[in-house]
N, C-alpha and C positions, 0 to 999 in steps of 0.2 A: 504494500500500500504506500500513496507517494502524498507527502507533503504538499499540499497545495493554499495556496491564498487567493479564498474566492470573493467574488461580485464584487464591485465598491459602484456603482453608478445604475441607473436604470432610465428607461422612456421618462420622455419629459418629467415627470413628480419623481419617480424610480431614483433615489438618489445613493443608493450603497445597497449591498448586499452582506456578503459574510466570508469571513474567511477561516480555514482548517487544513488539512487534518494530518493522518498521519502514514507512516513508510514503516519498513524492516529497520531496525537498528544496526546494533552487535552482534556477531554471533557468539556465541559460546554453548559451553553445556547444559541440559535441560534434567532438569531431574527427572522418573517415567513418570510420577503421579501429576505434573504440572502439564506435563507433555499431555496425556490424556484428555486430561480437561479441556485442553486447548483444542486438541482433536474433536471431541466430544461440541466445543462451542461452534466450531467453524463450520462442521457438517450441519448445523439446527439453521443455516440460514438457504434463502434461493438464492442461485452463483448463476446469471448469465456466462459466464464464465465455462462453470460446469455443464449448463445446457449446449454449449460450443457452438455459441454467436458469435458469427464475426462480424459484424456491423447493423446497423440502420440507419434508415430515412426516413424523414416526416417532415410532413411541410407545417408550420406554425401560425397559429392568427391568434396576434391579442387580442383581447378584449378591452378595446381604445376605450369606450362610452363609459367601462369601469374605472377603467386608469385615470380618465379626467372629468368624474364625478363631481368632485370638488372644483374644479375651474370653472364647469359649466354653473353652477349656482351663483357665479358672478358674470359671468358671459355666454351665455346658451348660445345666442347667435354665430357668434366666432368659434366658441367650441365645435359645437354641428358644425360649420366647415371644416375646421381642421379634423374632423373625427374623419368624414367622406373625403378628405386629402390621404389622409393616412391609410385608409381601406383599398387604397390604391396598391399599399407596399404588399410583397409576397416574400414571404421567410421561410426558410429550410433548415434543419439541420441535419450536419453527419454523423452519427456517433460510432466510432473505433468498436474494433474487437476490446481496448482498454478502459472505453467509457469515454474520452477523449470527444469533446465534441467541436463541431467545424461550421460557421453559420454564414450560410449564403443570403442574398439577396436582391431584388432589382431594387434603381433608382428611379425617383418622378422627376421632373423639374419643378424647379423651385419660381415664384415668380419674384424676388430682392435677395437681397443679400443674408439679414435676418430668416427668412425662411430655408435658406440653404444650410447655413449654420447651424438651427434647429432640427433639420433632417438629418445631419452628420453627429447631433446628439442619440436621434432615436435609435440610427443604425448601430454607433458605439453602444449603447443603451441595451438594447436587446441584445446582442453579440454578448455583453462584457452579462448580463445577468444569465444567460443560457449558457454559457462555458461552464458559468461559476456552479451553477444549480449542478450539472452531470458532472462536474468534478467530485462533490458532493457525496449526490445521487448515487456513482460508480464504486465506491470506497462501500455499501453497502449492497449495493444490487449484484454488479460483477461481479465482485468478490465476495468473501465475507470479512465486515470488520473488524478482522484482528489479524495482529502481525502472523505472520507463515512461522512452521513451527523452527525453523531454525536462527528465528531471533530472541535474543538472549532480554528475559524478564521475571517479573515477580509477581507471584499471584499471592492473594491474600484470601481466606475462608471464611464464613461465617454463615449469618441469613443472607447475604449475598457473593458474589466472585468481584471480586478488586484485583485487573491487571494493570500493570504499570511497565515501561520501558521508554528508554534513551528513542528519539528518533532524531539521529546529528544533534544538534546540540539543544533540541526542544526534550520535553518531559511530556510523556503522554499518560494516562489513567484512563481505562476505560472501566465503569461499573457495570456487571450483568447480575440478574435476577437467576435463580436458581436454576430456571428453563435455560438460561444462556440469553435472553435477549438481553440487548444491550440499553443498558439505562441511562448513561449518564457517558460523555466523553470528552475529555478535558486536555485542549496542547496547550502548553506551556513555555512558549518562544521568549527572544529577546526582547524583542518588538511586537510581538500580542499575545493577547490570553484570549483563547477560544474555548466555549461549553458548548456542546449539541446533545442534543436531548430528543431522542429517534421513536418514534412510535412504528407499532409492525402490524402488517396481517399474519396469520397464519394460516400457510399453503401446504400442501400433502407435498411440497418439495422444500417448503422451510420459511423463516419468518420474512417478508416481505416489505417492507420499510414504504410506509404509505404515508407520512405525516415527519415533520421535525420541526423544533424549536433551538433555536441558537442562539447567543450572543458574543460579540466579538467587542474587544478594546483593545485600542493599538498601544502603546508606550505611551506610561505621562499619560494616561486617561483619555488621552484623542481617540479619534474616529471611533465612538460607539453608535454597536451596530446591534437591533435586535429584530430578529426575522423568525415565521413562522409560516411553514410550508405545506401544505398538502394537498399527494398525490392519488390521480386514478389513474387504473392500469387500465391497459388492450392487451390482447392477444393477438399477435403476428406474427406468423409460423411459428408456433407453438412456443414464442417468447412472450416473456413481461415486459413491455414496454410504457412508457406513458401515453396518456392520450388527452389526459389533465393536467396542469400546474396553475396552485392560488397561492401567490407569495405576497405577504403585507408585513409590515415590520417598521424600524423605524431606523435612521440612520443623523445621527447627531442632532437627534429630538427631531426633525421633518419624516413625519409620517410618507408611507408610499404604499401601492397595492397594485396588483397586477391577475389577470391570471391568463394562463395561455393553452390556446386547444392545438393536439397534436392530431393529425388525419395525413391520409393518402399515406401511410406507412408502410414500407418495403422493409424486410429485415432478409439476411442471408448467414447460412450457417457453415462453420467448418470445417 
């Protein structure tokens, strides 16, 4: 699993996202009773991965009239235009055999200067919050979340499992519930401190991560960021993919919300 620092910006209101998670550390030796567990946690999740995905497509449409609910209660008239300006754009994405996602899309013409600049927001905007979300997203769906068994950690016992590990120079803690879902997960960098807090279905192929809550603060108490996510899946050759994203949160006290429909989805296997 790879360290990533996700979303900071979104569509027009969309102003930050979140940033995570975590990678393999050290190797060293495992003891078999820890080793187990870890075996035991990592088969309890669904692994695109293990279904042996290697990629997908889906074309994307916000839901603009959502996103700028709040602007149109000062200006309906000028909103309604720019909402039928924006129904114009068409978004895709590709997501890797890794989870790795790549966001296409066409351009309108702008009629000034200001509305061209605006458009160069929405594109960064969507690009930079759908990288961020499958960065995310991948660390639990791909895979499962937790390091592969030959990084070197400590598990702790009780009413719950407390694992912890070096990842480079961050500190990572994830808490799981008896079942092994994962409850609580905490990086510990120089420059931020990240919490995610994952909610799951459960599928006859393992726990499926439908929903999260996060918050992020960067060094010195800057860029806080609090986001709350939830996902519906599709079926598309016999994968989970999405077909829903509702993201609202806030990002250094400016509220934002979103949420984006995935269709026309191709998926191919390896």
């Amino acid at each position: 699993m790879t360290a990533t620092s996700l979303v900071r910006r979104g569509m027009f209101v969309l102003a930050g996202c979140v940033a995570m998670l975590m990678a393999p550390g050290a190797y060293g030796f495992q003891q078999p009773g820890k080793l187990e567990v870890l075996k035991k946690a990592r088969a309890s999740y669904y692994s695109l991965k293990s279904e042996g995905m290697a990629g997908f497509e889906c074309d994307m449409t916000p839901n603009w009239a959502s996103l700028l609910e709040d602007q149109r209660k000062a200006n309906p008239e000028g909103i309604d235009a720019a909402i039928a300006r924006l129904k114009q754009l068409h978004f895709s994405v590709a997501v890797g055999a890794d989870g790795a996602a790549k966001v296409s899309h066409n351009e309108i013409a702008a009629d000034n200067e200001k509305m061209a600049e605006g458009l160069k927001q929405v594109y960064s905007g969507m690009e930079q919050m759908t990288t961020g979300f499958f960065q995310t997203w991948s660390v639990f769906v791909v895979n499962p979340p937790l390091p592969d068994l030959t990084t070197e950690f400590n598990l702790e016992t009780g009413a719950q499992y407390g694992l912890s590990y070096k990842d480079g120079a961050s500190d990572v803690v994830t808490v799981m519930g008896r079942d092994f879902a994962v409850q609580s997960l905490t990086v510990t960098a120089t420059d931020f401190v990240s919490i995610l807090n994952p909610r799951f279905a459960k599928t006859p192929k393992g726990f499926l991560m439908n929903a999260y809550d996060a918050d992020y603060q960067g060094a010195g108490g800057k860029d806080k960021t609090e986001l709350h996510v939830a996902i519906d899946y599709q079926t598309v050759q016999g994968l989970q993919v999405p077909q829903k994203l509702g993201l609202k949160g806030s990002y250094n006290g400016s509220p934002f919300q979103v949420e984006v429909a995935f269709s026309g989805c191709t998926a191919t296997k390896q």
